[in-house]
VMD Tcl script that builds the backbone (N, CA, C; Angstrom):
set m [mol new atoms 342]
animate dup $m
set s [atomselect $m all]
$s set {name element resname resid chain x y z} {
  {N N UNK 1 A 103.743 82.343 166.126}
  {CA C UNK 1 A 102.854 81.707 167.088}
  {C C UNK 1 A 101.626 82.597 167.335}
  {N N UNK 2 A 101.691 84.065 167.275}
  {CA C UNK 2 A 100.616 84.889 167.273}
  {C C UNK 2 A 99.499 84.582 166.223}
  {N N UNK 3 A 99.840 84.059 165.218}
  {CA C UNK 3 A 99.038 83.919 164.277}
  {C C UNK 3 A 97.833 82.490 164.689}
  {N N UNK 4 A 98.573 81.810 165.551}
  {CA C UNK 4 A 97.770 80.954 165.651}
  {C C UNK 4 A 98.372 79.191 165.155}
  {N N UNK 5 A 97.531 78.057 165.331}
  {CA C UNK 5 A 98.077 77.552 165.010}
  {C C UNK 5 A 97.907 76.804 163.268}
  {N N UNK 6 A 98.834 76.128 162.611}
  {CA C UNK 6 A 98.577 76.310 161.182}
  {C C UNK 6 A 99.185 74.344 160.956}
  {N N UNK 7 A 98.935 73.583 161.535}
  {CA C UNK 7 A 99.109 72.531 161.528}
  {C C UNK 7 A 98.760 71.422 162.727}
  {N N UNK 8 A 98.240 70.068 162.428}
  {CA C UNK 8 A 98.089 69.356 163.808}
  {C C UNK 8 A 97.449 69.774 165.065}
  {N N UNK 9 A 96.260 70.743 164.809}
  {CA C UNK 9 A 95.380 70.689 165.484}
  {C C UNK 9 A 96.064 72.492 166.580}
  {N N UNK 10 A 96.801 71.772 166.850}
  {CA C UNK 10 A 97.184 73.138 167.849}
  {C C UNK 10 A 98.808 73.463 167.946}
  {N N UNK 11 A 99.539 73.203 166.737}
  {CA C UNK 11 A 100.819 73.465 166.528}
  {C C UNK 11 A 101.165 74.360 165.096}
  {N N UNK 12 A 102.306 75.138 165.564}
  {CA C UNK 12 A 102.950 75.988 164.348}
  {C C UNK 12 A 104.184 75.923 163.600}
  {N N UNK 13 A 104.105 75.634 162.295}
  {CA C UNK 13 A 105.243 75.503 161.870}
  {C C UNK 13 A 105.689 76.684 161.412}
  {N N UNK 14 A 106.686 76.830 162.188}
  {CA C UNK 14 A 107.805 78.389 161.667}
  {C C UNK 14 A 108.542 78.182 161.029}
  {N N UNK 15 A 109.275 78.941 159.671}
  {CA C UNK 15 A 110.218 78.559 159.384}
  {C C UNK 15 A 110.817 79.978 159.057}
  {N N UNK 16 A 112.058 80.115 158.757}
  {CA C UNK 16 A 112.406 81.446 158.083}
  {C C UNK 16 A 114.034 81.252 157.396}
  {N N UNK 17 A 114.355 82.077 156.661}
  {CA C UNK 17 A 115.653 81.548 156.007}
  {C C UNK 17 A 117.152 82.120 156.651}
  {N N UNK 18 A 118.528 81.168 156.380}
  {CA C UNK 18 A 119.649 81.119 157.257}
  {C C UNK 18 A 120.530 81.092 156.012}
  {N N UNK 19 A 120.097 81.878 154.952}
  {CA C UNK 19 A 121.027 81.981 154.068}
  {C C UNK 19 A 120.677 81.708 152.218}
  {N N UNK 20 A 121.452 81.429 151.714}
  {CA C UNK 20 A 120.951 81.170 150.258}
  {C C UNK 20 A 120.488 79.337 150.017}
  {N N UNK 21 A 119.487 79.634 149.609}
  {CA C UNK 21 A 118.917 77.986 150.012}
  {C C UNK 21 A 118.644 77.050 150.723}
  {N N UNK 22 A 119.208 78.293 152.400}
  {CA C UNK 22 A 118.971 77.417 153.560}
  {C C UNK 22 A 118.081 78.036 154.443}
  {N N UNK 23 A 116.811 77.184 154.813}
  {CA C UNK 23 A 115.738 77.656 155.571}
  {C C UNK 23 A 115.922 76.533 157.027}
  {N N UNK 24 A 115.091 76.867 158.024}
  {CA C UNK 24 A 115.272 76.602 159.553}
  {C C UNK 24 A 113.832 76.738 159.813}
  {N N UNK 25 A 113.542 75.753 160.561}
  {CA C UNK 25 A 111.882 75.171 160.570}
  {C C UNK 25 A 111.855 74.674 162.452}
  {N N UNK 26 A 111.097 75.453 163.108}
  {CA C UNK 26 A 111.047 74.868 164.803}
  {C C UNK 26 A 109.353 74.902 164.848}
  {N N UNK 27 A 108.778 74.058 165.975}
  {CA C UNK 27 A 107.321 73.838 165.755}
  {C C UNK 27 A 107.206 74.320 167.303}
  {N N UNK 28 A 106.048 74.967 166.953}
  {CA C UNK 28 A 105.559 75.588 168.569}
  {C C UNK 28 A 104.367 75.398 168.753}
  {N N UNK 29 A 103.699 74.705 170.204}
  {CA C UNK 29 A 102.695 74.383 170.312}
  {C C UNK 29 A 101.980 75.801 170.890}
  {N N UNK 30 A 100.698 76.348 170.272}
  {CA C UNK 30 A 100.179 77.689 170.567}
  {C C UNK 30 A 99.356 77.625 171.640}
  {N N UNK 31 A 99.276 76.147 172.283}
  {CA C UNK 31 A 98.779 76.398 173.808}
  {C C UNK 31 A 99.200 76.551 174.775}
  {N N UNK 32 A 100.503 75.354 175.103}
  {CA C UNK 32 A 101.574 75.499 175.992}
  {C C UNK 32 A 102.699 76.664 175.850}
  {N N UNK 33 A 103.462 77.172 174.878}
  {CA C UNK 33 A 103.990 77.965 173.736}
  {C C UNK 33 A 105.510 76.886 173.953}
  {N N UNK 34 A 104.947 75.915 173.642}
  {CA C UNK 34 A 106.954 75.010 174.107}
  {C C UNK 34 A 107.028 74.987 172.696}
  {N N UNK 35 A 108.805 74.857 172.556}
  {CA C UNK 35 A 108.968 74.734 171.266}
  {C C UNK 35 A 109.583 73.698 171.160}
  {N N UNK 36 A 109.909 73.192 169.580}
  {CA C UNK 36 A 110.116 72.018 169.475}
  {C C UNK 36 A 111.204 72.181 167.835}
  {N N UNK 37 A 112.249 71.467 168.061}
  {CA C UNK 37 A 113.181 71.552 166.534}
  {C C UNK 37 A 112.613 70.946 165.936}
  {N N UNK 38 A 112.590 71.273 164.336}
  {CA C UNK 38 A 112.166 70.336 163.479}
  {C C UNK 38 A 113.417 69.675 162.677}
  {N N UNK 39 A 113.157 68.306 162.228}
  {CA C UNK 39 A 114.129 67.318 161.896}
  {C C UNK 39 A 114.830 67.674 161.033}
  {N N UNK 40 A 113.867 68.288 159.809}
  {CA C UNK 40 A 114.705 69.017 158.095}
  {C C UNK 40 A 114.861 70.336 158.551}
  {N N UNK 41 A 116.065 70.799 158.653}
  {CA C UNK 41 A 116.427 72.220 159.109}
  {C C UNK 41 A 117.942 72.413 158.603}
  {N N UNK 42 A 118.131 73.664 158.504}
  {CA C UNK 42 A 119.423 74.217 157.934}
  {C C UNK 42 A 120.163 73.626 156.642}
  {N N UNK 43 A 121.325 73.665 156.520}
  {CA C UNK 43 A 122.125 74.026 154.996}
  {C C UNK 43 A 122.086 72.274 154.167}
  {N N UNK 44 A 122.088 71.682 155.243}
  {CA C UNK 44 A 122.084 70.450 154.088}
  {C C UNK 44 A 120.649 70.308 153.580}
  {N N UNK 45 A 120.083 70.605 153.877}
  {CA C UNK 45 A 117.878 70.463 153.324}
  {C C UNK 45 A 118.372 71.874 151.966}
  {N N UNK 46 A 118.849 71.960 151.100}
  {CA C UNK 46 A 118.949 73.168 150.136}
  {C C UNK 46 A 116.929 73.041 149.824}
  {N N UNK 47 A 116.514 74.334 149.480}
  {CA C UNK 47 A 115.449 75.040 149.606}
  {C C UNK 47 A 114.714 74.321 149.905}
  {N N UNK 48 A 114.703 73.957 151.256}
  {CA C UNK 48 A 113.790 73.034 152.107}
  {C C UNK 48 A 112.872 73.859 151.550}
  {N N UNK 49 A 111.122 72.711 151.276}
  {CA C UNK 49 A 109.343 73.707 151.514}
  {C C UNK 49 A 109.158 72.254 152.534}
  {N N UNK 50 A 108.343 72.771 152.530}
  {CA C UNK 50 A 107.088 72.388 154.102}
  {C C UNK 50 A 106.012 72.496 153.224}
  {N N UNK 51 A 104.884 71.161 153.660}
  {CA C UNK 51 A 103.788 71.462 153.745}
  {C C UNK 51 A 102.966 71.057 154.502}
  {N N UNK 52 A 101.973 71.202 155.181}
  {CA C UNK 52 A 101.355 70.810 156.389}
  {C C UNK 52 A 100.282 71.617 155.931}
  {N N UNK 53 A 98.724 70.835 157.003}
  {CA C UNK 53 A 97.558 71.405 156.891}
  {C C UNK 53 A 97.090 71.321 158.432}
  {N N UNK 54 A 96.273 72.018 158.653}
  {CA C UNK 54 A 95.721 72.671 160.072}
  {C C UNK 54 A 95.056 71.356 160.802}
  {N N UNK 55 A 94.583 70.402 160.081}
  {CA C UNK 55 A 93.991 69.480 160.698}
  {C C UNK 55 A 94.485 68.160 160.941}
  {N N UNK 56 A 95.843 67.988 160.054}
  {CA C UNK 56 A 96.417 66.739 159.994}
  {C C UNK 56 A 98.034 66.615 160.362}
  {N N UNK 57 A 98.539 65.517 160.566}
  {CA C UNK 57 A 99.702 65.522 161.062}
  {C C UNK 57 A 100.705 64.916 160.440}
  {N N UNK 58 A 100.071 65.108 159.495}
  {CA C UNK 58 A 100.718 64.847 157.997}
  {C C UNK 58 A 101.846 65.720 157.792}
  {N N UNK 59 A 102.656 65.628 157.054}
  {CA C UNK 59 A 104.263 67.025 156.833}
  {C C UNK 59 A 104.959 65.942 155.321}
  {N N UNK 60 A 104.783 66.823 154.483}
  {CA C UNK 60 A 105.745 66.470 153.537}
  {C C UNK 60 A 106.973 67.687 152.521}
  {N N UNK 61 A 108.037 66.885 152.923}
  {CA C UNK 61 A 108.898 68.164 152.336}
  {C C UNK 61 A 109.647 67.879 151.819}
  {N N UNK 62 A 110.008 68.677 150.863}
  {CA C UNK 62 A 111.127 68.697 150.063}
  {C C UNK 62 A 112.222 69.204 149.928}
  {N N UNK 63 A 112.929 68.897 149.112}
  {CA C UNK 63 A 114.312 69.612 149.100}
  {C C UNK 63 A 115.729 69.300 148.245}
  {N N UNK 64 A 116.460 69.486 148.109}
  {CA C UNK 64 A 117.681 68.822 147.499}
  {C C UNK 64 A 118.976 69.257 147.927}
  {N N UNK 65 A 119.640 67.861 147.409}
  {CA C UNK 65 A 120.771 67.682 148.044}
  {C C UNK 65 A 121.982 67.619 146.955}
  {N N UNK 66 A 123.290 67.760 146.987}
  {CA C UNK 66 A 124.336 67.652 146.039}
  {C C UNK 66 A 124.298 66.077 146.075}
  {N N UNK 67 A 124.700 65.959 144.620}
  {CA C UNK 67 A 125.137 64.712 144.364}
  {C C UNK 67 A 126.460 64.283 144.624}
  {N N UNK 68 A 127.906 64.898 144.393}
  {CA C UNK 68 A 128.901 64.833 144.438}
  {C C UNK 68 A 128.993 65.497 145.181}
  {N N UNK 69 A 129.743 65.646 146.492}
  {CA C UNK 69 A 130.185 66.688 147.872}
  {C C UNK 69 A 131.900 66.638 148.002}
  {N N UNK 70 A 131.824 65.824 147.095}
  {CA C UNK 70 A 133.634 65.324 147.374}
  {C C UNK 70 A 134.786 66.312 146.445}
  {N N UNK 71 A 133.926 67.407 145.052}
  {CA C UNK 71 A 134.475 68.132 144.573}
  {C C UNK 71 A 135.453 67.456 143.469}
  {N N UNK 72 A 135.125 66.570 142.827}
  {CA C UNK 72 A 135.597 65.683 141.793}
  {C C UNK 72 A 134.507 65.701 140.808}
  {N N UNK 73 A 134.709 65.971 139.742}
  {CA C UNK 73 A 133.856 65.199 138.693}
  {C C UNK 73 A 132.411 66.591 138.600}
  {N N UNK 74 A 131.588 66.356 137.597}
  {CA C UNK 74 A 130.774 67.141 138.193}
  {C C UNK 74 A 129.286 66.806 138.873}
  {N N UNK 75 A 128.840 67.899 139.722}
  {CA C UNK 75 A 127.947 68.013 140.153}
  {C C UNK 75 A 126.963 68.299 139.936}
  {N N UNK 76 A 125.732 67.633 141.174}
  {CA C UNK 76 A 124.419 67.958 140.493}
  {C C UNK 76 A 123.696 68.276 141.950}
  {N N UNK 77 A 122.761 67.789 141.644}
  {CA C UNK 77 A 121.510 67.227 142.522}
  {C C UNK 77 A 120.103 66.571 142.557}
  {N N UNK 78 A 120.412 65.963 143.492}
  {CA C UNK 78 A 118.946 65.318 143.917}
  {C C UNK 78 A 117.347 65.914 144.392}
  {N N UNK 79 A 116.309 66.090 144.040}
  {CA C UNK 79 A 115.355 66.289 144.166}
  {C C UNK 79 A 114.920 65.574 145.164}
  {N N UNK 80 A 114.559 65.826 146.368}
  {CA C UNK 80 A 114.118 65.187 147.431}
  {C C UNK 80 A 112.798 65.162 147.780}
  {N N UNK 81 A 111.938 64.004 148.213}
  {CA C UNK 81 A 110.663 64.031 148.944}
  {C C UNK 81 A 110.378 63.049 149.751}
  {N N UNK 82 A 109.842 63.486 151.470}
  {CA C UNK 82 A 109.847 62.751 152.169}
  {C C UNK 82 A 108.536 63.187 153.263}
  {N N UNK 83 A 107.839 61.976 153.209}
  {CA C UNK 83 A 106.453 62.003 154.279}
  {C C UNK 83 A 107.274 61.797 155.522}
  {N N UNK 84 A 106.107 62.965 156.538}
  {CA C UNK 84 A 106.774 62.711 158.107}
  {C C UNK 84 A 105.580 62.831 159.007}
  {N N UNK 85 A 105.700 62.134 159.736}
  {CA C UNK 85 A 104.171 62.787 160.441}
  {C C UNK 85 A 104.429 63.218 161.949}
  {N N UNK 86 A 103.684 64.193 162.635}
  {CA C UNK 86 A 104.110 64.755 163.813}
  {C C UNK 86 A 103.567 63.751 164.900}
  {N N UNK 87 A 104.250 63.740 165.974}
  {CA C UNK 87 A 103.475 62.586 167.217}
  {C C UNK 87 A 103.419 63.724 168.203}
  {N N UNK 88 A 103.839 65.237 168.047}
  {CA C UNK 88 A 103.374 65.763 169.394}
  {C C UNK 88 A 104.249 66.105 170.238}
  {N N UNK 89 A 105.869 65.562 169.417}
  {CA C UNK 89 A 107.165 65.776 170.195}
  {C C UNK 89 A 108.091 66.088 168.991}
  {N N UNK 90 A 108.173 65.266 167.754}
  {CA C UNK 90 A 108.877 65.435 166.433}
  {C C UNK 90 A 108.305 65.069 165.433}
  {N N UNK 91 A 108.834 65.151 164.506}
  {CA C UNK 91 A 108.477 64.222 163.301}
  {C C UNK 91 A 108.913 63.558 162.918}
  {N N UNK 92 A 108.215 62.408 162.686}
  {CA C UNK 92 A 108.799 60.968 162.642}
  {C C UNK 92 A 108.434 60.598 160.908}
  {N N UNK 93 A 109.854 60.292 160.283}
  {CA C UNK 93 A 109.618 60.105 159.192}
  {C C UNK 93 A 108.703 58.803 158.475}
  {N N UNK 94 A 108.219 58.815 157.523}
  {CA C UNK 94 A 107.478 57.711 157.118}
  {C C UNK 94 A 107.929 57.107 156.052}
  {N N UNK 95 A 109.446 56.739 156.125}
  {CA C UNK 95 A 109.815 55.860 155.217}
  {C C UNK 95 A 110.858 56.947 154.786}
  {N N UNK 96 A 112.141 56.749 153.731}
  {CA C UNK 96 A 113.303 57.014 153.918}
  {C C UNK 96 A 112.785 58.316 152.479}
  {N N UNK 97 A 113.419 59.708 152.477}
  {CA C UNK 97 A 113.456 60.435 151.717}
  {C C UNK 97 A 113.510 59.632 150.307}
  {N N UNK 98 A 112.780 60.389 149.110}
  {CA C UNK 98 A 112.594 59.389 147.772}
  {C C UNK 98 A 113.497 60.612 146.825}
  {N N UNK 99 A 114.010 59.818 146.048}
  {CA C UNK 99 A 114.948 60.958 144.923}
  {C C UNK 99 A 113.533 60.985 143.886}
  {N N UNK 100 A 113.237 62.436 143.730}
  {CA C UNK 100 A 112.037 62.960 142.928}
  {C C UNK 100 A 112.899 62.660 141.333}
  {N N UNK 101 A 113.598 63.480 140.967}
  {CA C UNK 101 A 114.715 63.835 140.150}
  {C C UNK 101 A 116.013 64.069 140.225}
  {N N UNK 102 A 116.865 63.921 139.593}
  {CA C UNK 102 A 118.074 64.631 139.638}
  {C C UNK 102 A 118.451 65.611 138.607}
  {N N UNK 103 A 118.958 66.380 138.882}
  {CA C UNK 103 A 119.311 67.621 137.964}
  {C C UNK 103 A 120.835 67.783 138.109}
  {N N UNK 104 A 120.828 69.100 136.647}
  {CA C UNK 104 A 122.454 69.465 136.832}
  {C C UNK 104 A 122.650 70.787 138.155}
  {N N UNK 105 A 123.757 70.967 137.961}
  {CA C UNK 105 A 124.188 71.954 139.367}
  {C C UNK 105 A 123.671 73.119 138.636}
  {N N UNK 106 A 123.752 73.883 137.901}
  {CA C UNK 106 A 123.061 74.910 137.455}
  {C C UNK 106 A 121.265 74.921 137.562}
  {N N UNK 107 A 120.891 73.619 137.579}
  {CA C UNK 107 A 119.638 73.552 137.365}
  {C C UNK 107 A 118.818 73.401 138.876}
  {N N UNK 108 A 119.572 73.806 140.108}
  {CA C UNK 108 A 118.748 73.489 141.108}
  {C C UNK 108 A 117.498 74.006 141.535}
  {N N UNK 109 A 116.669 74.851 140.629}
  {CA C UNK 109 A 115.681 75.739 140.648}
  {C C UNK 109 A 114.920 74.333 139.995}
  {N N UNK 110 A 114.940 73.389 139.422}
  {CA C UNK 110 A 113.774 72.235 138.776}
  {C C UNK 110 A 113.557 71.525 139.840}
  {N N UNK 111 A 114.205 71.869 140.993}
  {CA C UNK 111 A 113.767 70.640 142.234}
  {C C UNK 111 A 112.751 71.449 143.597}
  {N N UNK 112 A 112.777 73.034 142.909}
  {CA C UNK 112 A 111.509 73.480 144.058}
  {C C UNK 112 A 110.108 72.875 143.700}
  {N N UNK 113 A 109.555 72.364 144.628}
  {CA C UNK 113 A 107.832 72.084 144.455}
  {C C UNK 113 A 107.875 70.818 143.983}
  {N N UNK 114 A 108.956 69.796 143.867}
  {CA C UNK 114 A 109.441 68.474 143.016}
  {C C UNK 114 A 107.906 68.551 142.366}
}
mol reanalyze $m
mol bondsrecalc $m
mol representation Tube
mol addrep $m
């Protein structure tokens, strides 16, 4: 928040990581300093990115998810991308996460940056 703000006019998106592939994202407004959770956060978002620009309230992110969770058969994953836009309280998605790609389970490094 010292830095200033880096999205939506007068808000900050923080994020920092909670493990191997799992990052944690809260938005703080740098006038009031209230904070606010963000929607894609922790272990199911695997290498959540963020992107946001200083002037718009625009947010699109990515990420992936296992295909199989049930431990049968094998596994993969999904390449995730999903528009969200901020109203000032959360982010409100703009239509339902899109499967970019799917990959094998070894290959979850082809779904950073979809």
């Amino acid at each position: 928040m010292r830095q200033g703000a880096n999205f939506a006019g007068h808000y900050a998106l923080i994020g920092w990581g909670c493990g191997t592939g799992c990052q944690v994202y809260v938005v703080g407004d740098v006038i009031t300093g209230q904070m606010f959770d963000f929607l894609l956060s922790g272990e199911e978002f695997i290498n959540l990115r963020i992107q946001a620009w200083p002037d718009s309230r625009l947010i699109l992110a990515s990420w992936a998810a296992e295909t199989n969770t049930s431990g049968a058969g094998s596994r993969g994953y999904n390449c995730l991308s999903q528009r969200l836009q901020w109203n000032g309280i959360k982010a409100v998605p703009l239509g339902k996460p899109t499967v970019v790609r799917t990959v094998k389970f070894d290959d979850i490094d082809k779904c950073d940056g979809n």
